[in-house]
Biotite code that builds the C-alpha atoms (Angstrom):
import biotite.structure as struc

atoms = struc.array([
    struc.Atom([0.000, 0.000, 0.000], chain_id="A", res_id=1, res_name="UNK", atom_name="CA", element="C"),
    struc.Atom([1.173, 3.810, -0.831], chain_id="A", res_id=2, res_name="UNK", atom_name="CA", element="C"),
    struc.Atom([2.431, 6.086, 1.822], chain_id="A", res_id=3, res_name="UNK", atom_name="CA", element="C"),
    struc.Atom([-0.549, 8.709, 0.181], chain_id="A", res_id=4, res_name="UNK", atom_name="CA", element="C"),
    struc.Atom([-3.535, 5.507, 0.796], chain_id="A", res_id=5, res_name="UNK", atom_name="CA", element="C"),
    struc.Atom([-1.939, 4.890, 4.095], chain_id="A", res_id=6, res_name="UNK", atom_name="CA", element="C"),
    struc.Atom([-2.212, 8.635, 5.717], chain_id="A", res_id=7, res_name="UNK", atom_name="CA", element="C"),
    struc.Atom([-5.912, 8.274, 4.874], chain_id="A", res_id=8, res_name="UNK", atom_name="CA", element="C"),
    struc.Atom([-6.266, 5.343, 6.925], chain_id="A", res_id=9, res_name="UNK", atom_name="CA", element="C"),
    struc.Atom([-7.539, 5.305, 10.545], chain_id="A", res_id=10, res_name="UNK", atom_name="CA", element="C"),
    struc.Atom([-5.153, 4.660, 13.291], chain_id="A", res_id=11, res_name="UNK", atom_name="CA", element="C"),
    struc.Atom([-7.156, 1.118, 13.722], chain_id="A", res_id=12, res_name="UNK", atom_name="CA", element="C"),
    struc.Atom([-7.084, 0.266, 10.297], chain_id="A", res_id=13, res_name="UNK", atom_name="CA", element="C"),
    struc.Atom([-2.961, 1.151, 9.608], chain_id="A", res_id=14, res_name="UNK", atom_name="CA", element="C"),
    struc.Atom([-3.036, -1.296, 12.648], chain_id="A", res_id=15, res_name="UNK", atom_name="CA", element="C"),
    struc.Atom([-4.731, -4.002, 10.620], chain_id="A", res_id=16, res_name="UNK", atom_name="CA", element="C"),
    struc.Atom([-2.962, -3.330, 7.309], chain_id="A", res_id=17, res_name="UNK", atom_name="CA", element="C"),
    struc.Atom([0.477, -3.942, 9.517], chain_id="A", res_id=18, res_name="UNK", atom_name="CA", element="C"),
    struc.Atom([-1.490, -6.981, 10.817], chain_id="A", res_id=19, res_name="UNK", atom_name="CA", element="C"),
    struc.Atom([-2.024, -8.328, 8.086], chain_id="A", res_id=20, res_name="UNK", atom_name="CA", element="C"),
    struc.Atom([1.336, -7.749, 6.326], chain_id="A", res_id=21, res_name="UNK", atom_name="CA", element="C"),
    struc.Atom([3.400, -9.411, 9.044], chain_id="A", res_id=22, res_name="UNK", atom_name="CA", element="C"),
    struc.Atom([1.191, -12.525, 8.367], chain_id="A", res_id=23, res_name="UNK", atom_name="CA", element="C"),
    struc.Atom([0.676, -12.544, 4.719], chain_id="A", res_id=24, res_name="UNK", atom_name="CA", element="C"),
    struc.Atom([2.879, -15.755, 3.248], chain_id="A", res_id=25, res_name="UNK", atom_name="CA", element="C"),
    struc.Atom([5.848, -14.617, 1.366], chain_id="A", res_id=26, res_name="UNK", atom_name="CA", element="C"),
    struc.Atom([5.923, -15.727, -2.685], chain_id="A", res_id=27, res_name="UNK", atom_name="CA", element="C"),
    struc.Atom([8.404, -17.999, -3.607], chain_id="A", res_id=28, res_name="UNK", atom_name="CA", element="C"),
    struc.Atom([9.688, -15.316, -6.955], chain_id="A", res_id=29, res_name="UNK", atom_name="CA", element="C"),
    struc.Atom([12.535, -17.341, -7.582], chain_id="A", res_id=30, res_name="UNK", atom_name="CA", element="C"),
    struc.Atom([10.922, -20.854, -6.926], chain_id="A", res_id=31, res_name="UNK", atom_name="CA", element="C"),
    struc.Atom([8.168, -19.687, -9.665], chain_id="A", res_id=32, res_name="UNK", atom_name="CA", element="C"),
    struc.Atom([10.400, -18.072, -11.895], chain_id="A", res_id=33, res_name="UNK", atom_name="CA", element="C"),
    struc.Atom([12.521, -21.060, -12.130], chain_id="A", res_id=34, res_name="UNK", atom_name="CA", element="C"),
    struc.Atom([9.435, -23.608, -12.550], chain_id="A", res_id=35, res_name="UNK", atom_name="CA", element="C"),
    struc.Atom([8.177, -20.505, -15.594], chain_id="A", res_id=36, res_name="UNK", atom_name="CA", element="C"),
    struc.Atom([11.785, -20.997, -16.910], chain_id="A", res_id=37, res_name="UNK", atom_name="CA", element="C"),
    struc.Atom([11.638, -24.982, -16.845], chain_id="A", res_id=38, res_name="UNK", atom_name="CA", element="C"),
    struc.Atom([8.452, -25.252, -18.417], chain_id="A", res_id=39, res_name="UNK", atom_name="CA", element="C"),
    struc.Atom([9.221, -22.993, -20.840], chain_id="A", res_id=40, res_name="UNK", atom_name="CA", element="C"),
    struc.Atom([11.769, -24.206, -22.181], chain_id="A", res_id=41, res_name="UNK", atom_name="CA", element="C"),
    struc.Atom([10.400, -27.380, -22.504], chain_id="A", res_id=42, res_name="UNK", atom_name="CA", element="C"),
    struc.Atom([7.716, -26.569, -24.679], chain_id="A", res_id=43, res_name="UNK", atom_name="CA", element="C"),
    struc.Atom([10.213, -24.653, -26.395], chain_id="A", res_id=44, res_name="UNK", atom_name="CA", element="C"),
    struc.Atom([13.109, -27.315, -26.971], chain_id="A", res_id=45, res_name="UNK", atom_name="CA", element="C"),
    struc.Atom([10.139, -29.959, -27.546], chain_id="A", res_id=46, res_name="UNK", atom_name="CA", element="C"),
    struc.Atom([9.113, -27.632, -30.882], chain_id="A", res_id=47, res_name="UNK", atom_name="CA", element="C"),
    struc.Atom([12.881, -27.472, -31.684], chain_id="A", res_id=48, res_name="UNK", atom_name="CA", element="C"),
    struc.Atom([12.683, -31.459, -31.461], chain_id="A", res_id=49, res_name="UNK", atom_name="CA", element="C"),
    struc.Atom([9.345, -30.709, -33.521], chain_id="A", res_id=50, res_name="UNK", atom_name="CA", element="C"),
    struc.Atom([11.276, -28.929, -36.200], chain_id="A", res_id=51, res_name="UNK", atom_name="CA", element="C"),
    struc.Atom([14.590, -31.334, -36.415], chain_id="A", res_id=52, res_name="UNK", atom_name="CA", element="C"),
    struc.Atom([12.157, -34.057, -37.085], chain_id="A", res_id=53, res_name="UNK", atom_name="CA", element="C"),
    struc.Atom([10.502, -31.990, -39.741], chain_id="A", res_id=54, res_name="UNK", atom_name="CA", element="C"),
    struc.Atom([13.472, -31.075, -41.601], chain_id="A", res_id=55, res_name="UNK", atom_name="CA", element="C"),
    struc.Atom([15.622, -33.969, -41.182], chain_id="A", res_id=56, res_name="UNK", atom_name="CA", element="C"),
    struc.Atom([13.186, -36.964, -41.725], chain_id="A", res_id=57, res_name="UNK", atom_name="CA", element="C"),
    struc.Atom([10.230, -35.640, -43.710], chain_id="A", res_id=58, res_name="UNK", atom_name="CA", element="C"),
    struc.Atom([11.947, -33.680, -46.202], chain_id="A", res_id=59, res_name="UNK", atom_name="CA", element="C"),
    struc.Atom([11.336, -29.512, -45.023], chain_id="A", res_id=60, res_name="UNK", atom_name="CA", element="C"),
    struc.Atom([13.932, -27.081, -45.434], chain_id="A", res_id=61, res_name="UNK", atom_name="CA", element="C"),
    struc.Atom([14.427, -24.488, -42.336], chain_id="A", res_id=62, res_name="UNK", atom_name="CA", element="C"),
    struc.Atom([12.128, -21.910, -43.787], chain_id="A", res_id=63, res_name="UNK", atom_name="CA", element="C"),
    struc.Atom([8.977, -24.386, -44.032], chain_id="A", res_id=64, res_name="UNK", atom_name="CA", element="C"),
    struc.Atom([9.476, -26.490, -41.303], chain_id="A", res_id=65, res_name="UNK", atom_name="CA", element="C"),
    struc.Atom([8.368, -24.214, -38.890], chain_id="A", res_id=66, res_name="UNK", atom_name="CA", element="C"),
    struc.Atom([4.724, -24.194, -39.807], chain_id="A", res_id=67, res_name="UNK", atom_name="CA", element="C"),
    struc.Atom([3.713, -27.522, -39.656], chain_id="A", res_id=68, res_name="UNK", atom_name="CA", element="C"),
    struc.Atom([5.881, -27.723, -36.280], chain_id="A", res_id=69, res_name="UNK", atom_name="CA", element="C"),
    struc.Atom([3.464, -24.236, -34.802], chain_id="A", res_id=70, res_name="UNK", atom_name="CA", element="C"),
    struc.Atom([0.145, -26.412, -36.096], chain_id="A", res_id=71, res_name="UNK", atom_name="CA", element="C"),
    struc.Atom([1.659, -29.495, -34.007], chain_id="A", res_id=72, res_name="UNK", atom_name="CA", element="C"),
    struc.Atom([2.025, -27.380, -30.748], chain_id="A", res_id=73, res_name="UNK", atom_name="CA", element="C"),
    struc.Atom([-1.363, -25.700, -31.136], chain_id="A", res_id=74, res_name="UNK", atom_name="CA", element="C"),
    struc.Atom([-3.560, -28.835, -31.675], chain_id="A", res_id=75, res_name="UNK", atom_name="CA", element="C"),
    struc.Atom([-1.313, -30.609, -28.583], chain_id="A", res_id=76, res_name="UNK", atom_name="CA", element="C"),
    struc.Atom([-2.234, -27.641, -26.865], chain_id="A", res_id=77, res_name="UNK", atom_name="CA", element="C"),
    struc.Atom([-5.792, -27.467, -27.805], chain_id="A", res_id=78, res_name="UNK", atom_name="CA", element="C"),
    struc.Atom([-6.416, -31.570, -26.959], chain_id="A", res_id=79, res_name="UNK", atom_name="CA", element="C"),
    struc.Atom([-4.347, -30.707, -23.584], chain_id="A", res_id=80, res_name="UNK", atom_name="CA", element="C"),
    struc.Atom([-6.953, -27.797, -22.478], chain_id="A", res_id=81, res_name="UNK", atom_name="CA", element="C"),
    struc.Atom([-9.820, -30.180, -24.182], chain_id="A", res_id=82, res_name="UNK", atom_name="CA", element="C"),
    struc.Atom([-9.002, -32.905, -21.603], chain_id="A", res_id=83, res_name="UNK", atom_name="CA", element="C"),
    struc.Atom([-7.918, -30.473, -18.586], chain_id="A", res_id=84, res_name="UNK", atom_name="CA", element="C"),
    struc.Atom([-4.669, -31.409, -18.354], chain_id="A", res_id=85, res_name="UNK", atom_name="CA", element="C"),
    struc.Atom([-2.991, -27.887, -20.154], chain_id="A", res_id=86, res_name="UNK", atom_name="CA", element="C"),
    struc.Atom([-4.651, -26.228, -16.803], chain_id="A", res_id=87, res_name="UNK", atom_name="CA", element="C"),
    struc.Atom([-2.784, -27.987, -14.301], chain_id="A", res_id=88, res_name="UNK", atom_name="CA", element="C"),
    struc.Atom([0.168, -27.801, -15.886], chain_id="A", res_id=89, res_name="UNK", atom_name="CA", element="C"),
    struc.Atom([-0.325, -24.300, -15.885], chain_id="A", res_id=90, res_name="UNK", atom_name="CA", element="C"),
    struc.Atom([-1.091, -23.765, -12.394], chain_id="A", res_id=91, res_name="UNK", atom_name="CA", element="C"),
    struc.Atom([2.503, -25.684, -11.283], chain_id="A", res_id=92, res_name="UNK", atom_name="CA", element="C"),
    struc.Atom([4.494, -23.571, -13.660], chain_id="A", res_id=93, res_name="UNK", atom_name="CA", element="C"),
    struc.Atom([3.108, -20.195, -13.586], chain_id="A", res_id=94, res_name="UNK", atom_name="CA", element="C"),
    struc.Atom([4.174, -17.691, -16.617], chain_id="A", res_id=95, res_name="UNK", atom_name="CA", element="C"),
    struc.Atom([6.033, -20.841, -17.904], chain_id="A", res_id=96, res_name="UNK", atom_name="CA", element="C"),
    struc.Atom([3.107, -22.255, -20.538], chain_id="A", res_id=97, res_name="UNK", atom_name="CA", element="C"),
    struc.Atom([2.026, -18.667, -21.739], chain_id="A", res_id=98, res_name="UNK", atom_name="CA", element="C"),
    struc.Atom([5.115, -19.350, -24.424], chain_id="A", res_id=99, res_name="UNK", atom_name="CA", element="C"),
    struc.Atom([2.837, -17.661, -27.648], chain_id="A", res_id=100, res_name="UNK", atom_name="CA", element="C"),
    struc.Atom([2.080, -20.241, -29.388], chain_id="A", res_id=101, res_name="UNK", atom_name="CA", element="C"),
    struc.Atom([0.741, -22.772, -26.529], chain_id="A", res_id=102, res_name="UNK", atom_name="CA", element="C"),
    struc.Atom([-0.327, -20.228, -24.863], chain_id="A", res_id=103, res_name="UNK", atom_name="CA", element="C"),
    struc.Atom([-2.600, -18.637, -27.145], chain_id="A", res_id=104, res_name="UNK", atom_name="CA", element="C"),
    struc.Atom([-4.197, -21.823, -28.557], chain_id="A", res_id=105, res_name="UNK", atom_name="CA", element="C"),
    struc.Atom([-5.345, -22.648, -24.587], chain_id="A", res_id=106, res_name="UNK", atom_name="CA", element="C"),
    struc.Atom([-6.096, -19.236, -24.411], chain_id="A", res_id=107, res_name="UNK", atom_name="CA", element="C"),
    struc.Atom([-8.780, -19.857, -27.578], chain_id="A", res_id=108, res_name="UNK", atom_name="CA", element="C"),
    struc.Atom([-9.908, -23.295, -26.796], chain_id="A", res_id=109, res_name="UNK", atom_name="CA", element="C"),
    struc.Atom([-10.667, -22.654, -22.879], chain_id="A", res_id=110, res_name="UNK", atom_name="CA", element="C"),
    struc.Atom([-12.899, -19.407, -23.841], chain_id="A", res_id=111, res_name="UNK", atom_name="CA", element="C"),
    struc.Atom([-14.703, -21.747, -26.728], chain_id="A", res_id=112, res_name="UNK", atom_name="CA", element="C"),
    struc.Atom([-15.293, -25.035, -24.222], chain_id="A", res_id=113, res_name="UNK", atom_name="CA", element="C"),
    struc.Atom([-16.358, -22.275, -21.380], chain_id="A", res_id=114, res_name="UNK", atom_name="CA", element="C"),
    struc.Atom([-19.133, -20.727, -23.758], chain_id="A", res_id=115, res_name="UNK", atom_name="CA", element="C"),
    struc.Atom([-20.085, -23.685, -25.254], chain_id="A", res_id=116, res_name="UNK", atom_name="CA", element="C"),
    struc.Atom([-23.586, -24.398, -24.009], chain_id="A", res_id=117, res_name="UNK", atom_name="CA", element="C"),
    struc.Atom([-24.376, -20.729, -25.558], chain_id="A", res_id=118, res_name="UNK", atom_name="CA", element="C"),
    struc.Atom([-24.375, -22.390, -29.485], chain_id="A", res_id=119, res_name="UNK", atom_name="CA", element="C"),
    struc.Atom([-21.739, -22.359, -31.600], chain_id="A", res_id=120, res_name="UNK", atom_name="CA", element="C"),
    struc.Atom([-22.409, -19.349, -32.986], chain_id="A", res_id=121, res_name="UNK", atom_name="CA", element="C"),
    struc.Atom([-23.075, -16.752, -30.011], chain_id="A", res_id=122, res_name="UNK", atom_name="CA", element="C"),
    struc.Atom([-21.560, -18.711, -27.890], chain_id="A", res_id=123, res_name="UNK", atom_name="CA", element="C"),
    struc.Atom([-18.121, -20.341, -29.524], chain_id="A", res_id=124, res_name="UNK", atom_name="CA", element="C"),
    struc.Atom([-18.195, -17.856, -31.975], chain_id="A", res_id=125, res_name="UNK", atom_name="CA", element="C"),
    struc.Atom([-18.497, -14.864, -30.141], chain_id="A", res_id=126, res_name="UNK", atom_name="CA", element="C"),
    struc.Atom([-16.932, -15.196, -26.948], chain_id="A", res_id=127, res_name="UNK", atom_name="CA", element="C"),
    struc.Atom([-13.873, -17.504, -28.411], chain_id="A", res_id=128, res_name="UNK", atom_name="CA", element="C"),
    struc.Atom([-11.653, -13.937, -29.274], chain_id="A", res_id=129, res_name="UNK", atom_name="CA", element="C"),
    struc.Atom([-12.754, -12.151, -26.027], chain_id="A", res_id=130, res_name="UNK", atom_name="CA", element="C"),
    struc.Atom([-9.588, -12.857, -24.526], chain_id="A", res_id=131, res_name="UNK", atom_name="CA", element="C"),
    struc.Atom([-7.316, -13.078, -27.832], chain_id="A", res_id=132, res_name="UNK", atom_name="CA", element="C"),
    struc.Atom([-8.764, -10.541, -29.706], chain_id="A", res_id=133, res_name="UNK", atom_name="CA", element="C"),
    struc.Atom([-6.179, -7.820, -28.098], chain_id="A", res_id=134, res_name="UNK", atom_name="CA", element="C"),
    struc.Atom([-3.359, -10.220, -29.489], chain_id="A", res_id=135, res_name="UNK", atom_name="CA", element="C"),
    struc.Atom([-4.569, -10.723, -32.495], chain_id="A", res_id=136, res_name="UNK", atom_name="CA", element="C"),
    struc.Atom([-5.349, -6.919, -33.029], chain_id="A", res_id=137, res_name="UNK", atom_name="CA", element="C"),
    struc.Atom([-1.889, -5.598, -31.448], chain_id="A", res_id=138, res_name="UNK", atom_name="CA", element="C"),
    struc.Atom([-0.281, -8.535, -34.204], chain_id="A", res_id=139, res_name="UNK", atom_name="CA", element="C"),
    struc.Atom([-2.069, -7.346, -36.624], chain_id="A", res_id=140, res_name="UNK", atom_name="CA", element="C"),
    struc.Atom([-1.011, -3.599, -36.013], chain_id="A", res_id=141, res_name="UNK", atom_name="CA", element="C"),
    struc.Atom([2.332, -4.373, -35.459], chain_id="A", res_id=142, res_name="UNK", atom_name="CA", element="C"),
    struc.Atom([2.632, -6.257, -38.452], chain_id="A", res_id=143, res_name="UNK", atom_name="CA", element="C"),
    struc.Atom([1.209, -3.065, -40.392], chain_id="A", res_id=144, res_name="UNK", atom_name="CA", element="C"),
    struc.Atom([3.843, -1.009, -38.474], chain_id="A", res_id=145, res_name="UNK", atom_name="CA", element="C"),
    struc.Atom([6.941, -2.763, -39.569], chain_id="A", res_id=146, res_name="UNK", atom_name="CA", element="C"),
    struc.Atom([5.510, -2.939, -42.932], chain_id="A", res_id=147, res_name="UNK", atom_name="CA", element="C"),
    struc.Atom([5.039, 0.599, -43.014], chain_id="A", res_id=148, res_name="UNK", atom_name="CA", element="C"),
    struc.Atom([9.037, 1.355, -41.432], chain_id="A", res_id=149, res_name="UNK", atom_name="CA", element="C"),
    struc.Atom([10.445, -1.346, -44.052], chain_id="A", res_id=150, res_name="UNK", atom_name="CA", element="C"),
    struc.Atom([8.992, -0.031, -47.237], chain_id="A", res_id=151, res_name="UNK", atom_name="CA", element="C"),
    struc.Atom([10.283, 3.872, -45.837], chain_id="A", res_id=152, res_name="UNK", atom_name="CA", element="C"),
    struc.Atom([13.481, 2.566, -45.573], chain_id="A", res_id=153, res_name="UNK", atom_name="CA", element="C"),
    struc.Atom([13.189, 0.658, -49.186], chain_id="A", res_id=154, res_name="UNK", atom_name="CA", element="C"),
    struc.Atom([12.249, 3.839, -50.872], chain_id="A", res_id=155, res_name="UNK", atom_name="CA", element="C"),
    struc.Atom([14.746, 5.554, -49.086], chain_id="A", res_id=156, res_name="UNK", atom_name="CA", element="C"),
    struc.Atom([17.244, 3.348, -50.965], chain_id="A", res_id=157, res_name="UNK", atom_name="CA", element="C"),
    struc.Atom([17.947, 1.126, -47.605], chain_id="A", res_id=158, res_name="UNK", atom_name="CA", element="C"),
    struc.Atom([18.136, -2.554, -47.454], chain_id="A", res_id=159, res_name="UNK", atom_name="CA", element="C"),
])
């Protein structure tokens, strides 16, 4: 709490605040940060695995290999939220399974399964992009952005 909210406070209830402060459990930050880090990099050096496989077994060079390997994360992410297993996982590791692409896809497919028994349409449909919507709108105008900056610098004679 802020000095400022604190001088508003009654003697009694800057007594309680301190209270409750003295017995409010500390967070383990480096405990969750290294569980975030762990997980994280799981999911991450599993879509590396992903993407070996792709380009040395199946025939993808480096530049192509990296969409089928995104699909393969998002559908094992979608079946893990399907079956309630993504959830749990993210409870124990925190930050750690918000890694975009996994993230994301449980992201979509937890708002669709909650809003479900509304209909597809009002329900799947419209509630699905509540939560992603500002991600896919801040991609989107980021993406315009960068477009706009790289064809300055083109006609500028750069790159």
């Amino acid at each position: 709490m802020s000095d400022k909210k604190k001088k508003k406070l009654t003697p009694t209830q800057q007594e309680y605040q301190d209270f409750a402060k003295d017995r409010e459990p500390k967070r383990p930050v480096f405990k969750n940060c290294l569980k975030a880090f762990l997980v994280g990099g799981l999911i991450c050096l599993f879509g590396q695995i992903l993407q070996w496989v792709f380009i040395n077994y199946l025939g993808f060079d480096e530049k192509n290999a990296g969409n089928p390997t995104s699909a393969i994360l998002i559908i094992i992410s979608i079946l893990l939220t399907g079956f309630g297993v993504y959830d749990h996982i993210a409870q124990w590791a925190g930050a750690g399974t918000a890694v975009p692409v996994t993230g994301f896809a449980n992201t979509m497919a937890s708002a669709a399964i909650e809003h479900k028994t509304e209909g597809y349409v009002l329900g799947v449909g419209g509630n699905m992009f509540k939560l992603s919507g500002s991600v896919i709108v801040f991609g989107v105008f980021s993406a315009f952005v960068v477009a706009i900056v790289k064809i300055t610098i083109k006609w500028l004679g750069g790159m």
